[in-house]
C-alpha positions as CSV (number, residue, x, y, z in Angstrom):
1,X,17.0,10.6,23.9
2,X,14.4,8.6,21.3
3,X,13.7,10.9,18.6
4,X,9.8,11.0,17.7
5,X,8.6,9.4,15.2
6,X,7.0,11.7,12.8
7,X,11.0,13.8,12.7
8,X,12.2,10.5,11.9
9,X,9.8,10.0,9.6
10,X,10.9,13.2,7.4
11,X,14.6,12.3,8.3
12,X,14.6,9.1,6.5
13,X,13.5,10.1,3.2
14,X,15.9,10.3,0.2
15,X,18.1,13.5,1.5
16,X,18.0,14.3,-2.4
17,X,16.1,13.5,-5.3
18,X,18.7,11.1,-7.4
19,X,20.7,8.2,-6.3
20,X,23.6,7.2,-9.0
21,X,23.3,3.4,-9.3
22,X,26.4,1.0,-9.9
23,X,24.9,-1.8,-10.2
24,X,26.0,-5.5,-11.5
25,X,26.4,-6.4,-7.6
26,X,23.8,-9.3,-6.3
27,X,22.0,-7.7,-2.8
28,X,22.9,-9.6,0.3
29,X,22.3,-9.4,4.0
30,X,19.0,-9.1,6.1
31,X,16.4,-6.3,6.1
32,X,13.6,-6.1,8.4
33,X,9.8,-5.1,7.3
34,X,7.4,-3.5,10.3
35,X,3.4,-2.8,10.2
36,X,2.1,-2.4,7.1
37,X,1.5,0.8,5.7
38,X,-1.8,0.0,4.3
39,X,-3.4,-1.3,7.4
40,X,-1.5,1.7,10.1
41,X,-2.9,4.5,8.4
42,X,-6.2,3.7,8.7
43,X,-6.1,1.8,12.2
44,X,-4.7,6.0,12.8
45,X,-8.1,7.3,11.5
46,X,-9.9,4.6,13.5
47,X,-8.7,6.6,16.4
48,X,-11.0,8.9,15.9
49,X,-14.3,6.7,16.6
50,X,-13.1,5.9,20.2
51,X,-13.7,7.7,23.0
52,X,-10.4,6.4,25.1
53,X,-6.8,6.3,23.5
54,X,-5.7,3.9,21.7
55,X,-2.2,2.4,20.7
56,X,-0.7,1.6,17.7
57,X,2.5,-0.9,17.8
58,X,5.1,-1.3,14.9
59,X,4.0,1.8,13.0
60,X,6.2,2.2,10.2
61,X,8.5,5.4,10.1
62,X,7.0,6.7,6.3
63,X,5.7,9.9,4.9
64,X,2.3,8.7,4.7
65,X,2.2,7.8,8.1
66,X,3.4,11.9,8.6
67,X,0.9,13.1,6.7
68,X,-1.9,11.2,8.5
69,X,-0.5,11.9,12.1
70,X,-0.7,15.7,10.7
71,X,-4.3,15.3,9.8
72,X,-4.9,13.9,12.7
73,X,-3.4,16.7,15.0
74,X,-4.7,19.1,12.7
75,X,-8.8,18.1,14.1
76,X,-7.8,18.4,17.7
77,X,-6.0,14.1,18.3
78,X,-3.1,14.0,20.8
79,X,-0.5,12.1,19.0
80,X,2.4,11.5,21.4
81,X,5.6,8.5,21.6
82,X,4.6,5.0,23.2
83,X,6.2,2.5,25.7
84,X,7.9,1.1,22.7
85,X,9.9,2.0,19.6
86,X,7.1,2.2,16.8
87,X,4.4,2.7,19.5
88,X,1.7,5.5,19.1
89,X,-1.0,7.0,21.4
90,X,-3.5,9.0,20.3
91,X,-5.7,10.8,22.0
92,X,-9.1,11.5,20.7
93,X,-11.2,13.6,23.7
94,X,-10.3,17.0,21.8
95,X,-11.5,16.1,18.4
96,X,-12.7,19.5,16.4
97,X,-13.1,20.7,13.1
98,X,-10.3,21.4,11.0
99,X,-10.5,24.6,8.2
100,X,-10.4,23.5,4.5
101,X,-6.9,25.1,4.1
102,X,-5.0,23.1,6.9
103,X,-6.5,19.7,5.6
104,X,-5.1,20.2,2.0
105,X,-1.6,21.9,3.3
106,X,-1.5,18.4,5.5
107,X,-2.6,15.8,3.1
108,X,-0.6,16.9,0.2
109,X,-1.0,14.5,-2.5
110,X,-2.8,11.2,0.1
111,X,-5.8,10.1,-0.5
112,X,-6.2,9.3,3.1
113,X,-8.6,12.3,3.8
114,X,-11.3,10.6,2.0
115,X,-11.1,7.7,4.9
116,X,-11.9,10.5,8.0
117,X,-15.2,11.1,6.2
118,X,-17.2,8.2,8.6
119,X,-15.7,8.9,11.5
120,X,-15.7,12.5,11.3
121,X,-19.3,12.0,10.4
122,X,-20.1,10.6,13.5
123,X,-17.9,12.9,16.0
124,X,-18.8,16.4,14.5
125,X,-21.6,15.4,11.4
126,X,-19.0,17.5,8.9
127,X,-16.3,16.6,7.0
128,X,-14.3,17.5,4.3
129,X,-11.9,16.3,1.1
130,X,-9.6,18.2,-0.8
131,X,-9.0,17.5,-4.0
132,X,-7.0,13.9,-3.6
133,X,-3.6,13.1,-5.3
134,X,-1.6,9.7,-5.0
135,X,0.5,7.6,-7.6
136,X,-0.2,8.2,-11.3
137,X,-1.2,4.5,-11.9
138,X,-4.6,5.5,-13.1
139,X,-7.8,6.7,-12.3
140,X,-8.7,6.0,-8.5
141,X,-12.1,7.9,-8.4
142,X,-14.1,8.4,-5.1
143,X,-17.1,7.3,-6.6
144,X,-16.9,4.2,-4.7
145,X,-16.5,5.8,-1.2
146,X,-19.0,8.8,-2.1
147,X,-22.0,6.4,-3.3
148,X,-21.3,4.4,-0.2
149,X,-22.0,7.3,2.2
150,X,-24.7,8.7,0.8
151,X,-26.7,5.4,1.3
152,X,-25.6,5.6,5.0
153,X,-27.8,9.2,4.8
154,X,-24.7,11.9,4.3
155,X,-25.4,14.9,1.7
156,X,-22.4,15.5,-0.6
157,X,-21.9,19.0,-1.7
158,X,-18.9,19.8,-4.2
159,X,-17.0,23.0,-4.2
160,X,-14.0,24.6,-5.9
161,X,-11.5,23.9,-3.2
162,X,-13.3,20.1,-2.8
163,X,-16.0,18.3,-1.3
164,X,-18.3,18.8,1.8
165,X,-20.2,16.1,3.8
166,X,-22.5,16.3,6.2
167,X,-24.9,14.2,7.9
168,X,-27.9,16.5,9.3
169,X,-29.8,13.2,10.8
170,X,-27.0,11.3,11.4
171,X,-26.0,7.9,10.0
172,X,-27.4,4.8,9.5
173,X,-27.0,1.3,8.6
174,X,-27.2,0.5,5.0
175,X,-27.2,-2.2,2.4
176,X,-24.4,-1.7,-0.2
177,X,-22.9,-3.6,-2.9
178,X,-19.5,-2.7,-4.4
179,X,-19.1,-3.4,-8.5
180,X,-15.6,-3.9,-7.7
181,X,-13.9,-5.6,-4.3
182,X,-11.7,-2.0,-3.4
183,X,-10.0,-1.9,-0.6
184,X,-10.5,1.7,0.3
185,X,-14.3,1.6,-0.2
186,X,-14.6,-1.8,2.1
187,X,-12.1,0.5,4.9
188,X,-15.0,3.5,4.1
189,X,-17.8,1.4,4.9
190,X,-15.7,-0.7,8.1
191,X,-14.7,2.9,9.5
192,X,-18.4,4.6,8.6
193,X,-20.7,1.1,9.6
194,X,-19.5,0.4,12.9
195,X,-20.8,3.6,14.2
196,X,-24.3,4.1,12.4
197,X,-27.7,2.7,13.7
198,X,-28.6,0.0,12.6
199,X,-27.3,-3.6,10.3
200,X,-25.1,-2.8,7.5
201,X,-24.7,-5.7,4.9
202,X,-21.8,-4.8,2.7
203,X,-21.4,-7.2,-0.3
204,X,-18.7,-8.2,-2.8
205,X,-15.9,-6.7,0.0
206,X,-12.7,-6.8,-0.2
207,X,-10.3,-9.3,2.0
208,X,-7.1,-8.6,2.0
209,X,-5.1,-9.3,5.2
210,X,-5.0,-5.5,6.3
211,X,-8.3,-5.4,5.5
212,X,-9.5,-8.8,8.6
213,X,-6.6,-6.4,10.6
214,X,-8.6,-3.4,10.5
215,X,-11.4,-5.6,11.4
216,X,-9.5,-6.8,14.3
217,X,-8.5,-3.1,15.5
218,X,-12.4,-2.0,15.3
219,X,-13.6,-5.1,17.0
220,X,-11.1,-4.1,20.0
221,X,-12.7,-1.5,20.0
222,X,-16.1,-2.2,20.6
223,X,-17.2,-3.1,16.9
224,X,-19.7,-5.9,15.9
225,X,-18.5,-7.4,12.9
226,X,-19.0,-11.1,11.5
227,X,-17.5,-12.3,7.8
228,X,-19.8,-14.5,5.5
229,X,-18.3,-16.7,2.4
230,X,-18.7,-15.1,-0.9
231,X,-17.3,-11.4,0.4
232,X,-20.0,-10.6,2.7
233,X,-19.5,-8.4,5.8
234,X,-22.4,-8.0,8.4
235,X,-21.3,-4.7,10.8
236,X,-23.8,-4.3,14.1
237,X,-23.7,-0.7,14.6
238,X,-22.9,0.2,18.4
239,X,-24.0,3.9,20.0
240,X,-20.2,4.1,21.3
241,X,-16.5,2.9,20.8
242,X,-13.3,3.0,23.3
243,X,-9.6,2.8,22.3
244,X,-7.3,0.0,21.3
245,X,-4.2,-1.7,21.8
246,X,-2.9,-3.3,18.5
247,X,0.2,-4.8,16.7
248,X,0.1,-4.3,13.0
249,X,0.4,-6.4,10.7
250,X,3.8,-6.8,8.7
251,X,3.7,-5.7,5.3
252,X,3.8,-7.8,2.8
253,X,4.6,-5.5,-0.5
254,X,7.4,-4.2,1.3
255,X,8.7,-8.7,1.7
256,X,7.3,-9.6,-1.6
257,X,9.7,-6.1,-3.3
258,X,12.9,-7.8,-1.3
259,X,12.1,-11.3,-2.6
260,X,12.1,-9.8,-5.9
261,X,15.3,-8.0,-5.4
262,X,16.9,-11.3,-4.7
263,X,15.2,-12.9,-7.4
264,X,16.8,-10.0,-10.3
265,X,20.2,-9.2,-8.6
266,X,20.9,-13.1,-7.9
267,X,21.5,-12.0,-4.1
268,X,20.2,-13.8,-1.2
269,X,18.2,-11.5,0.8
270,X,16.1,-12.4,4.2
271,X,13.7,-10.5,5.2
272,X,12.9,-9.9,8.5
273,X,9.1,-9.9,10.3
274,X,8.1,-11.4,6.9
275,X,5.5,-14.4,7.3
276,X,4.1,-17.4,5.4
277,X,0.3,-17.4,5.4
278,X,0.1,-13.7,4.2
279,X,2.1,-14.2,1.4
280,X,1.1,-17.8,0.3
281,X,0.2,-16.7,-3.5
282,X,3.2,-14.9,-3.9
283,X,5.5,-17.7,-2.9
284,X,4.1,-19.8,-5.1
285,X,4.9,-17.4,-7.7
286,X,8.3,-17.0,-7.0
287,X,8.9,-20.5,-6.5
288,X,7.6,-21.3,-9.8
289,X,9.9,-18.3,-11.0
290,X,13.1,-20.1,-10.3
291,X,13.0,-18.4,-7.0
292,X,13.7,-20.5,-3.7
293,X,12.9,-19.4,0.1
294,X,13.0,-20.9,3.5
295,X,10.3,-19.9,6.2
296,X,11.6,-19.5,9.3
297,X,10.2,-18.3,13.0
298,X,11.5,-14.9,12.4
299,X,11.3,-14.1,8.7
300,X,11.6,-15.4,5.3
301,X,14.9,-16.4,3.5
302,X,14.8,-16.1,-0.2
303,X,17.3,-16.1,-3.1
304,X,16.9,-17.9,-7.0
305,X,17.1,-21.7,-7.3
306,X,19.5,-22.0,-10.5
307,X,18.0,-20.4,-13.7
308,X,15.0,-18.2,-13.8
309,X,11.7,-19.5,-15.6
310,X,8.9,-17.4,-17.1
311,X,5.9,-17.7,-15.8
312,X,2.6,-15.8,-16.9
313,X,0.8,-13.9,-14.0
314,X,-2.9,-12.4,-13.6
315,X,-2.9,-9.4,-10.5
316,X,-6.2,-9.7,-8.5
317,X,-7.7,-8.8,-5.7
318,X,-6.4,-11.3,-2.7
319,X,-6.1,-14.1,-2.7
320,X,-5.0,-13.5,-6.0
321,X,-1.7,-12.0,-7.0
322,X,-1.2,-8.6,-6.0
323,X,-1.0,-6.0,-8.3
324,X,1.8,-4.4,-5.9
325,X,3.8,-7.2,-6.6
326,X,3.7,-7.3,-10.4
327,X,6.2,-4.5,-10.7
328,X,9.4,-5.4,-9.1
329,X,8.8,-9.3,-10.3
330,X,8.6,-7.8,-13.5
331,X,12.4,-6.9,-13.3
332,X,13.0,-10.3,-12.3
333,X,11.3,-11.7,-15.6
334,X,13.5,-9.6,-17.8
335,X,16.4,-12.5,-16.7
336,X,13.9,-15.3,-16.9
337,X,14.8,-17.5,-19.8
338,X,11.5,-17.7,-21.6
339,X,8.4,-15.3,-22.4
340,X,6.7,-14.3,-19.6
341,X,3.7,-12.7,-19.6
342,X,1.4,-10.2,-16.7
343,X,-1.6,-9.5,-17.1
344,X,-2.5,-6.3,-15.4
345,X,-6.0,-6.2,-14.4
346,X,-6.8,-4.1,-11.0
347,X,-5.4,-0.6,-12.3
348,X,-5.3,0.5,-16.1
349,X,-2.2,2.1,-16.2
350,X,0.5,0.3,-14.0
351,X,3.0,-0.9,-17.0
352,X,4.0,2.9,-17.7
353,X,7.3,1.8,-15.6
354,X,8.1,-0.6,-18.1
355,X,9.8,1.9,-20.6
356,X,12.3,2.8,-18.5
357,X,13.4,-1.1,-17.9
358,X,12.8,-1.3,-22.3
359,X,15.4,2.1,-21.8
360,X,17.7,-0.4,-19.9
361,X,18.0,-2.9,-22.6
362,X,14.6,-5.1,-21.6
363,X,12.8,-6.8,-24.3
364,X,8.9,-5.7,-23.0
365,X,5.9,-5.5,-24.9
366,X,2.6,-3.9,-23.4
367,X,-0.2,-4.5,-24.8
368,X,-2.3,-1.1,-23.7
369,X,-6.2,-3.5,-23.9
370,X,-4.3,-6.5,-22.7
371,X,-4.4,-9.8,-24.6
372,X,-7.0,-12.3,-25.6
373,X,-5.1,-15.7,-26.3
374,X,-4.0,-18.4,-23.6
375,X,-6.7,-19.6,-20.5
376,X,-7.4,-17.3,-17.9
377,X,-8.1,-17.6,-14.3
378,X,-9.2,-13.6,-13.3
379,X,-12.0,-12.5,-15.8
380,X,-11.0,-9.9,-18.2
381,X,-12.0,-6.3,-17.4
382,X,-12.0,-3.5,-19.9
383,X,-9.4,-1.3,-18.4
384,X,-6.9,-4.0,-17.9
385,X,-3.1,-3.9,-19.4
386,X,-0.8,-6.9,-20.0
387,X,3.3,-6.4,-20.5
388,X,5.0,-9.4,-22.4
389,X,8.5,-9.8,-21.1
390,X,11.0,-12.0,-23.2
391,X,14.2,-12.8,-21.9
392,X,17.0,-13.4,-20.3
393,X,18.1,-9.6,-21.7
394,X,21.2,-8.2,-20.0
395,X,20.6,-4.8,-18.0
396,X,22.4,-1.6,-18.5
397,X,22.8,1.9,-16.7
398,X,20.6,4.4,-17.9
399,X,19.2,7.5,-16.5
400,X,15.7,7.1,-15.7
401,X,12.8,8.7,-13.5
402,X,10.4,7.3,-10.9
403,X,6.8,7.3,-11.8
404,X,5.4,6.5,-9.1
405,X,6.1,4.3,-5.4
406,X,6.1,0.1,-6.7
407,X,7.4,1.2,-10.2
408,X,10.3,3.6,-8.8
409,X,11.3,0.8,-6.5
410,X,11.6,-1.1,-9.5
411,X,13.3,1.4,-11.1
412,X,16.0,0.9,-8.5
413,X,16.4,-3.2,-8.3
414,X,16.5,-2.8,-12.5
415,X,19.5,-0.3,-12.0
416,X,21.2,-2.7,-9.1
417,X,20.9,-5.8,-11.6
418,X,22.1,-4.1,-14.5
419,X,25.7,-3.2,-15.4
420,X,27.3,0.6,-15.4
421,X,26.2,3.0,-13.9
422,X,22.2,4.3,-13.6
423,X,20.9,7.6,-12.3
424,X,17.5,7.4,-10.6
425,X,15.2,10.6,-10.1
426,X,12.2,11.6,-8.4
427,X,13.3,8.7,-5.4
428,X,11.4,10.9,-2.8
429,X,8.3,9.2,-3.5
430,X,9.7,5.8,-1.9
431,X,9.6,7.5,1.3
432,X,6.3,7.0,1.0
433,X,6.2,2.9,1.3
434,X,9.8,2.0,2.0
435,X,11.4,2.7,5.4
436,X,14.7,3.6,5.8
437,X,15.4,2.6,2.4
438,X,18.4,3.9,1.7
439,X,19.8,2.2,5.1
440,X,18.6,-0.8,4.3
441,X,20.3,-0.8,0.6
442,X,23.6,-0.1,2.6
443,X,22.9,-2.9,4.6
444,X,22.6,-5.6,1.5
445,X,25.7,-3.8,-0.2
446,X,24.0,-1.6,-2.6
447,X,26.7,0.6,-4.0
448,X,25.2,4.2,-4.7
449,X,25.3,8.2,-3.7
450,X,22.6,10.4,-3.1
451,X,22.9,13.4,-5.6
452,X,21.1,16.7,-4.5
């Protein structure tokens, strides 16, 4: 008998709250990576602008992907097991409001609720967002998504417990620039656009490959949506939308954090469902790294290529360089013969996770308004960070504590490369982008216990 999902889901997390490290021992074997987080969750709230079912293939078994399916069930979806492991159906045609208290016990410390604002919009012209949580990596506001629906004609009222929308003569199109290409606000105005009367010309989007997925899902669905140079996106509202049948896309911070793992612990690991195209600015990075890899039908190989190099890396909005993927390379860098240097320029507080590496015997600078000298592809921008990491510096146990998901899973590759014996806390979190994680360090010889 399959279990479902969503108990999987909670099964798989970290059974306790520390894993003691040994570490020393290079990572070898295969893992495999399924949809990617950031495009399943919201092809999930997408559900709720159809009027059919729709399926979801290759979900990924995380806590995220829990707490959404909650929220959904919560405002009246159908969520029930496909024809397939990873498969979901859900079932819109009993859509309802959902009290203020059940959406915050459900969404916990997501941001996700902020995305069921357009669609609940459209199917009941109310909606609601509790006071939003997510990874301490700095500040995330809404101001983004909030400015966008107002120009689309919904009245935002704030209260103690959150924020109230409601959109008395319904939606319609709107032209809207973004100062900054976010992700979420481009998903807002996708899952709010497609549904309003009227053009919508959204400028200065963002285009990451979950990003033309979700496109992909809503067009299945009915959705009228072309993509101009220069980061435009032209959305034809339509009066009504049916369900889909979609195959996520693999996700790529989950390959790129593997690659990295072979690159620190001098293991060769491949990673499974992982593909070229998607991942074309990382490679090139990690090549450049001392890192070598071999793309094949089914995956990505990838393990060093004799001594690690520093290199000197800018994160950006795709096709630049991730800022997902600046972390575990980081721990990489600390063995790269040289002084490396990453400028962090998409949040202002991502190098926090760097004292615990410094703990570890790391020779890291950050540099808290980033640096001035050397040429620079990415602009500078005002909240941006850079970390200066000089090395190769051997790695030692150390007892350290997960601030939040890309850093704590760096945490954990610093504590398998270095030598003794590391105890890592707050590892829950990791639930929330890494599945079955603690199977699949088994499976590349990890040697560690969970502690709780």
């Amino acid at each position: 008998m399959t279990t479902p999902l969503h108990e999987t889901t909670l099964a798989s997390k970290p059974s306790g709250d520390v894993l003691a490290i040994r570490g020393g021992r290079p990572l070898h074997g295969r893992v495999d990576v399924k949809g990617a987080k950031n495009l399943a969750t919201k092809a999930m709230v997408a559900t709720l602008l159809g009027e059919t079912a729709s399926t979801l293939r290759d979900v990924p078994d995380l806590s995220d992907v829990a707490v959404v399916r909650s929220l959904l069930e919560v405002h009246g979806v159908r969520v029930t097991e496909g024809d397939e492991p990873g498969a979901l159906v859900f079932d819109p045609s009993d859509v309802e409001s959902a009290h203020f208290e059940e959406i915050d016990a459900h969404a916990g410390a997501s941001r996700i609720p902020i995305l069921f604002c357009g669609p609940l919009l459209h199917r009941l012209g109310q909606a609601f967002i509790p006071d939003l949580g997510g990874c301490r990596i700095g500040d995330r506001p809404i101001d983004f998504h909030l400015d966008a629906l107002r120009k689309f004609g919904a009245v935002v009222e704030k209260l103690p417990s959150g924020i109230r929308l409601s959109a008395p003569n319904g939606l319609k199109g709107a032209s809207i620039h973004l100062p900054y290409p976010s992700v979420g606000a481009t998903e807002q105005v996708l899952l709010t656009a497609v549904r309003a009367q009227g053009q919508t010309e959204l400028r200065n989007a963002a285009i990451e490959p979950e990003i033309m997925d979700l496109i992909a899902v809503l067009q299945k669905m009915g959705a009228i949506i072309s993509y101009e140079p220069n980061r435009v996106i032209l959305i034809e509202g339509v009066e009504t939308l049916r369900g889909y049948d979609h195959r996520s896309i693999f996700d790529r911070n989950e390959a790129a954090s593997w690659a990295c793992a072979a690159l620190a612990t001098d293991g060769e690991i491949f990673v499974g469902g992982a593909k070229q195209q998607e991942m074309l600015t990382f490679l090139n990075v990690f090549r450049k790294a001392g890192g070598w890899f071999d793309v094949r039908e089914d995956g990505i190989l990838f393990r060093r290529d004799g001594e690690l190099k520093p290199v000197i890396v800018e994160t950006d909005v795709h096709p630049g360089f991730m800022t997902d993927w600046q972390q575990p390379l980081v721990v990489a860098l600390t063995q790269a013969r040289g002084r490396s240097v990453v400028h962090e320029t998409v949040y202002e507080n991502r190098m926090g996770f760097t004292a615990a590496l410094v703990k570890m015997g790391a020779d890291i600078v950050v540099h808290p308004h980033g640096l001035q000298d050397g040429p620079r592809r990415v602009a500078r921008r005002d909240l941006e960070q850079a970390a200066v990491i000089t090395g190769p510096t051997p790695l030692h146990g150390a007892d350290i504590v997960v601030p939040d998901l890309r850093g704590g899973y760096s945490h954990v590759i610093a504590a398998l490369t270095a030598t003794g014996e590391s105890k890592v806390s707050g590892v829950d979190i990791l639930s929330r982008g890494y599945e079955k994680f603690l199977d699949k360090l088994t499976a590349l010889g990890a040697d560690f216990d969970v502690i709780g």
